[in-house]
BALOBA-1460 file (C-alpha; in Angstrom, 3 decimals):
// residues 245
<rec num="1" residu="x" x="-11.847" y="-76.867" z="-1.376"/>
<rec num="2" residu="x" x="-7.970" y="-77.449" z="-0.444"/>
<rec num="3" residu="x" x="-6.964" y="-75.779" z="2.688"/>
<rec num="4" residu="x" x="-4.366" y="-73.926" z="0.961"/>
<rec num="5" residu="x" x="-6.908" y="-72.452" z="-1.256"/>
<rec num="6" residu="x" x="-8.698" y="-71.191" z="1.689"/>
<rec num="7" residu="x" x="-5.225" y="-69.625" z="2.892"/>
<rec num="8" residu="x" x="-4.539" y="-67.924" z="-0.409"/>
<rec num="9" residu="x" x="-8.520" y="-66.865" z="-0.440"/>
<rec num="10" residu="x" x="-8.065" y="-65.351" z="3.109"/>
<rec num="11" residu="x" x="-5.329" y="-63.402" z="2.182"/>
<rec num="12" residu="x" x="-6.224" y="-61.544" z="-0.688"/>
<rec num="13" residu="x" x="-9.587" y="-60.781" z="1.923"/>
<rec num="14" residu="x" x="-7.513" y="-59.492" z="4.730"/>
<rec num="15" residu="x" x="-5.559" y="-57.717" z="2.661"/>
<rec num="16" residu="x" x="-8.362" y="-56.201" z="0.816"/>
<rec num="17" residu="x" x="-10.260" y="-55.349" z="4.360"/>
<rec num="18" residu="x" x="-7.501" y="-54.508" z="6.789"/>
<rec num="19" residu="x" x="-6.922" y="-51.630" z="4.057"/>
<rec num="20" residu="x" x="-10.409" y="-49.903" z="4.990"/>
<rec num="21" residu="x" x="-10.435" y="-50.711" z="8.639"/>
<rec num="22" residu="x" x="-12.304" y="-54.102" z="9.091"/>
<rec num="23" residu="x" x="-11.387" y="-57.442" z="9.772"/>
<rec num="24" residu="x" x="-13.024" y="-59.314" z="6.663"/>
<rec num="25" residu="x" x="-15.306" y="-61.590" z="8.535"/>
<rec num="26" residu="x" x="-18.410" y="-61.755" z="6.603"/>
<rec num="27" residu="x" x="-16.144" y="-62.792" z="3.515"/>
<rec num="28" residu="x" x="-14.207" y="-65.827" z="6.026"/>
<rec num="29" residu="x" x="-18.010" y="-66.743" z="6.743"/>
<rec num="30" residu="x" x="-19.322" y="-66.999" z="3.505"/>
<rec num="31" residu="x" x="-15.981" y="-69.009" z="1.866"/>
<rec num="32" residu="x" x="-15.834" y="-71.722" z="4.625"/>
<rec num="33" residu="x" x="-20.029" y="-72.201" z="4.481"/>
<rec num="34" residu="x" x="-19.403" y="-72.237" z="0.654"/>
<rec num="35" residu="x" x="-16.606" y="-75.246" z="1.885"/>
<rec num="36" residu="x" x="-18.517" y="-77.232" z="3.644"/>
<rec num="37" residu="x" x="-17.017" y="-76.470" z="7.226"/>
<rec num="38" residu="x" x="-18.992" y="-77.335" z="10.205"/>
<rec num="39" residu="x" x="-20.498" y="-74.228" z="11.227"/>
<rec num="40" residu="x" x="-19.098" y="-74.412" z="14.854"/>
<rec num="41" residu="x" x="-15.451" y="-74.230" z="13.305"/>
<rec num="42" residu="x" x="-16.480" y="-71.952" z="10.392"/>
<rec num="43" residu="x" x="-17.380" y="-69.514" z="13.739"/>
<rec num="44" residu="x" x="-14.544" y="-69.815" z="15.603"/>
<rec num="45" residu="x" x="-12.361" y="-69.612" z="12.475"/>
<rec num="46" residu="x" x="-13.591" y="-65.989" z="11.318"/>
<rec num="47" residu="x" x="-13.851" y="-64.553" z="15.159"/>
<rec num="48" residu="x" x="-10.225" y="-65.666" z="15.298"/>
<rec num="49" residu="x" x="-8.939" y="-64.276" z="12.063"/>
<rec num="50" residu="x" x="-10.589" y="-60.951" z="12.736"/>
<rec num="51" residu="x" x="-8.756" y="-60.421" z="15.741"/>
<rec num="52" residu="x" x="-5.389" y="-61.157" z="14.253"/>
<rec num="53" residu="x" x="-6.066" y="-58.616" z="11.102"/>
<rec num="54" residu="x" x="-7.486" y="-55.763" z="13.204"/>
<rec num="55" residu="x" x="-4.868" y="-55.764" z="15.921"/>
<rec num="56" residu="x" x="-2.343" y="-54.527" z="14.270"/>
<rec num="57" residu="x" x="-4.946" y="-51.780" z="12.259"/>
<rec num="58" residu="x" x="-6.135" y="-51.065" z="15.759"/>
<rec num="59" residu="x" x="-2.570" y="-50.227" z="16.691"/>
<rec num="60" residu="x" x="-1.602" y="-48.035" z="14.023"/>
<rec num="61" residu="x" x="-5.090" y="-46.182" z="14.343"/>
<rec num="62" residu="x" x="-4.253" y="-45.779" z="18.028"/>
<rec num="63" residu="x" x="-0.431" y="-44.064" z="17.319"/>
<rec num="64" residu="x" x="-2.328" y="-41.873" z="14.824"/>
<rec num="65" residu="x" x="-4.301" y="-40.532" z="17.581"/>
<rec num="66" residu="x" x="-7.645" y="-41.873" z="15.426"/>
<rec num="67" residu="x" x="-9.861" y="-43.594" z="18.464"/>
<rec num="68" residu="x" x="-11.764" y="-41.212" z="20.291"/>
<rec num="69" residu="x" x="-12.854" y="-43.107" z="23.829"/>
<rec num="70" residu="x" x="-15.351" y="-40.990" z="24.962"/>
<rec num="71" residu="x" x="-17.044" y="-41.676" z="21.490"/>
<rec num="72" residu="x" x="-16.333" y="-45.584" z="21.127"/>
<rec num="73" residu="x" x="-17.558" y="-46.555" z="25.140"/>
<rec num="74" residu="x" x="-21.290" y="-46.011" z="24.395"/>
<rec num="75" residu="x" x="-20.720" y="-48.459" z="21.167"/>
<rec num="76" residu="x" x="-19.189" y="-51.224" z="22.972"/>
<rec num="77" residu="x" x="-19.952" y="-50.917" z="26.604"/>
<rec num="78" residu="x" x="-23.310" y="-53.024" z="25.387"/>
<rec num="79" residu="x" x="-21.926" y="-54.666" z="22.325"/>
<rec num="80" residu="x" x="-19.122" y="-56.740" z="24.213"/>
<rec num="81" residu="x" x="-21.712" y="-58.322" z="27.142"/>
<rec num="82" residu="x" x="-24.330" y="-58.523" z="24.021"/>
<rec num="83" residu="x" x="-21.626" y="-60.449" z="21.403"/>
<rec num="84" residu="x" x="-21.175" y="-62.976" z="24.407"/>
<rec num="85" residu="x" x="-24.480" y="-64.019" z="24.920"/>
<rec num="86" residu="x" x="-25.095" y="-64.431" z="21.129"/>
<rec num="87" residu="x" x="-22.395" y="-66.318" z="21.083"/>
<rec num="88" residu="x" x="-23.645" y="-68.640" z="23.778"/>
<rec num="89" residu="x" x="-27.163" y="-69.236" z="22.483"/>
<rec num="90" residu="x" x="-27.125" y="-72.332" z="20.754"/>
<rec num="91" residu="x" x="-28.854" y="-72.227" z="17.517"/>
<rec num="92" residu="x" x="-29.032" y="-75.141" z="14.839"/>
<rec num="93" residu="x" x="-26.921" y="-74.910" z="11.477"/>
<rec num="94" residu="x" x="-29.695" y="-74.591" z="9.809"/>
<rec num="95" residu="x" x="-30.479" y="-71.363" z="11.428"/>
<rec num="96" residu="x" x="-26.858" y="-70.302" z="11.923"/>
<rec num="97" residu="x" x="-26.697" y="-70.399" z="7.526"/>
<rec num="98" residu="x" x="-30.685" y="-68.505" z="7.864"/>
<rec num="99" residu="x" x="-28.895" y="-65.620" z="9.905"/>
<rec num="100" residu="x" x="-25.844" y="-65.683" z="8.518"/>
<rec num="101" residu="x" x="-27.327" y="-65.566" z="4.838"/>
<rec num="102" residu="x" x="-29.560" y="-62.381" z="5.763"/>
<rec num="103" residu="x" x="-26.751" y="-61.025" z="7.334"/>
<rec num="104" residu="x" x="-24.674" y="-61.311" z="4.037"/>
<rec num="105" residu="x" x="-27.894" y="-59.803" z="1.890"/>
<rec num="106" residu="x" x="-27.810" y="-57.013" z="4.520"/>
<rec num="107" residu="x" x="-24.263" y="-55.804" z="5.110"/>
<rec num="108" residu="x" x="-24.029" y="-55.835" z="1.212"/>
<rec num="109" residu="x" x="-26.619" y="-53.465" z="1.340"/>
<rec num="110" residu="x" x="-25.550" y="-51.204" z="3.938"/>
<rec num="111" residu="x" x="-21.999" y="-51.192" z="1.933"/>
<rec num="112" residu="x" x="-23.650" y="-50.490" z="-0.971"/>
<rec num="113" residu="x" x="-25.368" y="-47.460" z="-0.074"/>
<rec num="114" residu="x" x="-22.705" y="-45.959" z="2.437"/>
<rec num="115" residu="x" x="-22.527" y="-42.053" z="1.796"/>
<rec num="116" residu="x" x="-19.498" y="-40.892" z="0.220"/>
<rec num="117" residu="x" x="-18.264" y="-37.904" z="2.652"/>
<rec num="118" residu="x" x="-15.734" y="-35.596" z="2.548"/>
<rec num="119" residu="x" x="-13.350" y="-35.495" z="5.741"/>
<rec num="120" residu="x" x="-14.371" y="-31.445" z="6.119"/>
<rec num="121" residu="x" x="-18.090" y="-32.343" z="6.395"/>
<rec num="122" residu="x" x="-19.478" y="-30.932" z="9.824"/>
<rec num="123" residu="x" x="-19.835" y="-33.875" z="12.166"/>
<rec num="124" residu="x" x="-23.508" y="-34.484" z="14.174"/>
<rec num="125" residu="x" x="-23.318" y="-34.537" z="18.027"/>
<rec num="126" residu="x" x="-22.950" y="-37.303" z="20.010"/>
<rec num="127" residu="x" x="-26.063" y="-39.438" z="21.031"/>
<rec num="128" residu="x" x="-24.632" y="-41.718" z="23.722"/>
<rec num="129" residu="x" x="-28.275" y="-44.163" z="23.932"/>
<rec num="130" residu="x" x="-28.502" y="-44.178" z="19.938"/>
<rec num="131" residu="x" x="-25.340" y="-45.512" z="20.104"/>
<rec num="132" residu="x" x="-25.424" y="-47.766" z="23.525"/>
<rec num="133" residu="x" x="-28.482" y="-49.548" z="21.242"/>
<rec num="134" residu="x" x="-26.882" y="-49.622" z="18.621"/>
<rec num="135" residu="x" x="-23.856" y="-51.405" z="19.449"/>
<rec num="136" residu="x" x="-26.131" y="-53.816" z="21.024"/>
<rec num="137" residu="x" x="-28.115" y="-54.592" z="18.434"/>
<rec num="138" residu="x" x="-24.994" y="-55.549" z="16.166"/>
<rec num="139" residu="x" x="-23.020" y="-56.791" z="18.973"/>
<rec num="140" residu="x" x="-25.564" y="-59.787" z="19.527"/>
<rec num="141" residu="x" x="-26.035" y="-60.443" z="15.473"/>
<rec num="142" residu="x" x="-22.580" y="-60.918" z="15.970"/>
<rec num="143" residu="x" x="-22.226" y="-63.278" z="18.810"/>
<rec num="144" residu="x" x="-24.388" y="-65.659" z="16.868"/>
<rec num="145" residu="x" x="-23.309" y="-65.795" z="13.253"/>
<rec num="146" residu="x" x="-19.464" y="-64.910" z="14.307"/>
<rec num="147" residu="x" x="-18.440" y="-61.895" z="13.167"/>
<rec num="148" residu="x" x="-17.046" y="-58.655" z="14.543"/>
<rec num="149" residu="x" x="-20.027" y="-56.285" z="13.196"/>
<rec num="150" residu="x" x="-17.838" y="-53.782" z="12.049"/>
<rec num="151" residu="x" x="-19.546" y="-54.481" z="8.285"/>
<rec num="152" residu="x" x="-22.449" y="-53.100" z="9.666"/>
<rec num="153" residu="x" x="-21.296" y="-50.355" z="11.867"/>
<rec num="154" residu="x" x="-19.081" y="-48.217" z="9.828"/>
<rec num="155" residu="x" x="-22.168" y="-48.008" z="7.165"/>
<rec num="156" residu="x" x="-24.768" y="-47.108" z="9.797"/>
<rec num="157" residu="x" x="-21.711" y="-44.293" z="11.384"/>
<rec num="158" residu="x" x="-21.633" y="-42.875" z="7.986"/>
<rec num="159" residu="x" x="-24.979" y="-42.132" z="7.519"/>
<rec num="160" residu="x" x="-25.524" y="-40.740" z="10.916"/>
<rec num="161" residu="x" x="-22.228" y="-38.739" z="9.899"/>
<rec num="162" residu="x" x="-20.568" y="-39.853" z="13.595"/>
<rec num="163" residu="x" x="-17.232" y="-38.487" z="12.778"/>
<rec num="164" residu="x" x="-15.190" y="-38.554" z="10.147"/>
<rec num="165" residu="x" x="-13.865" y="-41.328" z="7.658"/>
<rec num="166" residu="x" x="-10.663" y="-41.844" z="9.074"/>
<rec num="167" residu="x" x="-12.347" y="-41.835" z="13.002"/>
<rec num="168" residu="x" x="-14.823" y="-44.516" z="12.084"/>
<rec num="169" residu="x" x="-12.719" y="-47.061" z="10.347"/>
<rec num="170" residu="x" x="-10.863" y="-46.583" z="13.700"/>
<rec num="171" residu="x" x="-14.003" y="-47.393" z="15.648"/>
<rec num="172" residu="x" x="-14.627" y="-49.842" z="12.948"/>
<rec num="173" residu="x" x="-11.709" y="-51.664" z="14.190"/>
<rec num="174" residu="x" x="-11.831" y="-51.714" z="17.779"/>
<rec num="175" residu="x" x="-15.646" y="-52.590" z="17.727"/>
<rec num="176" residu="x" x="-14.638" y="-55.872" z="15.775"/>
<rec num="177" residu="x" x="-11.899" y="-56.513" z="18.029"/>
<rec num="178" residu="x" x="-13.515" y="-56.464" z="21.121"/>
<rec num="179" residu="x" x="-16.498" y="-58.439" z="20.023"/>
<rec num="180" residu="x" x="-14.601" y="-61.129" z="18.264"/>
<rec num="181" residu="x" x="-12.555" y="-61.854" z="21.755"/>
<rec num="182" residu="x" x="-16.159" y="-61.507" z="23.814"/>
<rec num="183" residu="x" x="-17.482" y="-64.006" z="20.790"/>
<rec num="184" residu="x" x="-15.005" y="-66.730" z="21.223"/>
<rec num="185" residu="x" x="-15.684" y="-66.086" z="25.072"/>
<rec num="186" residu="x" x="-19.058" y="-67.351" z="24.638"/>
<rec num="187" residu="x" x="-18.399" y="-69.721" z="21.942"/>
<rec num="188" residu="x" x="-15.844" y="-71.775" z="24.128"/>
<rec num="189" residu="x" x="-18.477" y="-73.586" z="26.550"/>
<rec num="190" residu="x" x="-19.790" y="-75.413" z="23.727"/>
<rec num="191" residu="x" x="-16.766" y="-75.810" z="21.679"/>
<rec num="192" residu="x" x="-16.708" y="-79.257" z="19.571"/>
<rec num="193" residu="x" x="-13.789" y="-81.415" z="20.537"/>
<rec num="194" residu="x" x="-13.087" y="-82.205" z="16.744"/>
<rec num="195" residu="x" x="-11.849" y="-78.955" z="15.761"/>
<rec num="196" residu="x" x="-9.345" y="-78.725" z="12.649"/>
<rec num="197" residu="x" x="-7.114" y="-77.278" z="14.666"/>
<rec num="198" residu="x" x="-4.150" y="-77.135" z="11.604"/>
<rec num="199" residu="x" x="-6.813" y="-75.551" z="9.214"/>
<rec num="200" residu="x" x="-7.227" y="-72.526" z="11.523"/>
<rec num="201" residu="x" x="-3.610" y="-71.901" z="12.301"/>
<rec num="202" residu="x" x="-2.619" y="-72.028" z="8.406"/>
<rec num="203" residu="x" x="-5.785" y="-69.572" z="8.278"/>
<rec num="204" residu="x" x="-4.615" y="-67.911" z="10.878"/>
<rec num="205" residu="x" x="-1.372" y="-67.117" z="9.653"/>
<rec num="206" residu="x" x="-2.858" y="-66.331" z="6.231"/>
<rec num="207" residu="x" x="-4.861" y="-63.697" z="7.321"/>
<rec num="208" residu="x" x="-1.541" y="-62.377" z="8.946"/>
<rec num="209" residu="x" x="0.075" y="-61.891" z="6.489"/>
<rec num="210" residu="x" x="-2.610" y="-60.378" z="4.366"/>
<rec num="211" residu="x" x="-3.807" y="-58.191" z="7.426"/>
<rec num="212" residu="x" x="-0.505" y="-56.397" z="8.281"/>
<rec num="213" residu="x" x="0.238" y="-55.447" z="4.666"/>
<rec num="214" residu="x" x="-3.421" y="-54.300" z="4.061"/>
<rec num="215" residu="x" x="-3.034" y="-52.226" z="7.330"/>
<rec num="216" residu="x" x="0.403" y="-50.524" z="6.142"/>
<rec num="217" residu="x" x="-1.124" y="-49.457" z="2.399"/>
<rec num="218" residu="x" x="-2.403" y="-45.646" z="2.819"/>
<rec num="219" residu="x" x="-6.048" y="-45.303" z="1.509"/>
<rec num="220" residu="x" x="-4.525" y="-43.408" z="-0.998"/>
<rec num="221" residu="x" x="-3.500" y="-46.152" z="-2.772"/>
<rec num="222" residu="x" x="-6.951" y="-46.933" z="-3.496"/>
<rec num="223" residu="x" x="-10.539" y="-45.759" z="-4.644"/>
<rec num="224" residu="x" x="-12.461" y="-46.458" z="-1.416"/>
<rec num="225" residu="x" x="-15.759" y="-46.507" z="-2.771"/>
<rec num="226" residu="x" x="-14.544" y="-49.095" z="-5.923"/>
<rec num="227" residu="x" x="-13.587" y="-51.210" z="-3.148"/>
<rec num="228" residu="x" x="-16.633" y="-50.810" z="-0.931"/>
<rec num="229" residu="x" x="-19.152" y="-51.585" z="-4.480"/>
<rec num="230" residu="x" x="-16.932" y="-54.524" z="-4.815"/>
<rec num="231" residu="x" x="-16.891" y="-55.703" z="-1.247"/>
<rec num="232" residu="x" x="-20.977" y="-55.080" z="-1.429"/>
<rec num="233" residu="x" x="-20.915" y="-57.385" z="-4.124"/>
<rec num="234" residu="x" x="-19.023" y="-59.836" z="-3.453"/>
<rec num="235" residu="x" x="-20.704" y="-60.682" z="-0.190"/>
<rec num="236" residu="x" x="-24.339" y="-60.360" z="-2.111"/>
<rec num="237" residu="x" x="-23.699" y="-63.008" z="-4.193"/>
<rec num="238" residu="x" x="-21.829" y="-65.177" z="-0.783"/>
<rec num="239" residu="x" x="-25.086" y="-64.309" z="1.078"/>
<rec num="240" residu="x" x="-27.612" y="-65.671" z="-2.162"/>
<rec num="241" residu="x" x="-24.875" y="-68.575" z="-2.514"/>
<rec num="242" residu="x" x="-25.539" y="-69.234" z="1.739"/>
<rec num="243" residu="x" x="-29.159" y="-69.231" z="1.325"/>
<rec num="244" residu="x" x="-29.176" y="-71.412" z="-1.690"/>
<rec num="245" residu="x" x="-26.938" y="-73.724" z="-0.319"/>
């Protein structure tokens, strides 16, 4: 695939997931496996792109007074040392495409099924361990197949209804961006020298472009749960194409 079909690609998926709080790496995964990338690079590449698309959401969450810190430290005091040390194990590409597959199948899944809740619904109280393991568990899932884990997070909030819509695509987005920087942290002892370092900048700046105007567009522009069934589709049949491969 040209690279500048992988830009346009990564642009209509930052777009799409910037809009609804995540950073769109599952989708960056599954298109540069589909590619043919070396898996090292196709790690780096998403971990990279996440953090430039959920910056600037992060930001605007932040001057909306979304984040809640008391809330968000249990989640990612363990994720962020756990994300690092997932990222350092080294694991073969033939396992890296095993767990990254499953992931896929899973996150689709989780998408899939997220409850539909209105903002008014009566939020449950905090659980501080629940959530300390939690983050964990996702945090190192993502250190090894190289994504933020927000994909899985804001599904699994949801159904524990952890705060509201809005406050959880917030999370959402600061959970990715921590462990994509703690990711790359881990990834960069045993970094190939060969990197295509071109390819990720154009990527890079796709997914910037994409990012900041999915991050401006209200949620009101769109049905949230049409995109979610999409989204949850979309990466079921990347995760099947993974495993197939």
């Amino acid at each position: 695939m040209p690279d500048w079909s992988l830009a346009l690609f990564f642009v209509a998926i930052s777009f799409t997931y910037a809009s609804v709080g995540f950073g769109g790496g599952s989708s960056y995964l599954a298109i540069l496996a589909m590619a043919g990338l070396p898996f090292q690079e196709i790690r780096l590449t998403a971990l990279i792109c996440n953090i430039i698309v959920v910056s600037g959401g992060t930001f605007i969450f932040f001057q909306n007074k979304q984040l809640d810190a008391r809330k968000i430290l249990p989640l990612v005091l363990i994720s962020v040392p756990a994300a690092f040390l997932g990222a350092k194990m080294r694991i073969s590409q033939e396992t890296f495409f095993m767990l990254l597959g499953i992931s896929l199948l899973a996150a689709s899944v989780l998408l899939w099924f997220q409850p539909q809740r209105p903002e008014s619904e009566s939020i449950a109280a905090p659980k501080p361990v629940r959530d300390g393991f939690l983050g964990g568990s996702i945090g190192l899932l993502s250190g090894m197949v190289g994504i933020g884990g927000g994909i899985f997070l804001s599904p699994v909030l949801h159904f524990f209804r952890w705060d509201t819509a809005r406050k959880i695509a917030a999370t959402a987005s600061v959970f990715i961006l921590v462990n994509s920087v703690s990711g790359i942290a881990g990834q960069l002892a045993h970094l190939p020298a060969n990197l295509h370092w071109t390819r990720i900048a154009l990527l890079g700046g796709a997914v910037l472009i994409g990012g900041q105007a999915g991050s401006r567009i209200s949620l009101s522009f769109f049905n949230p749960l049409l995109i979610r069934r999409l989204t949850a589709v979309l990466v079921f049949v990347a995760g099947v194409e993974v495993l197939t491969k």
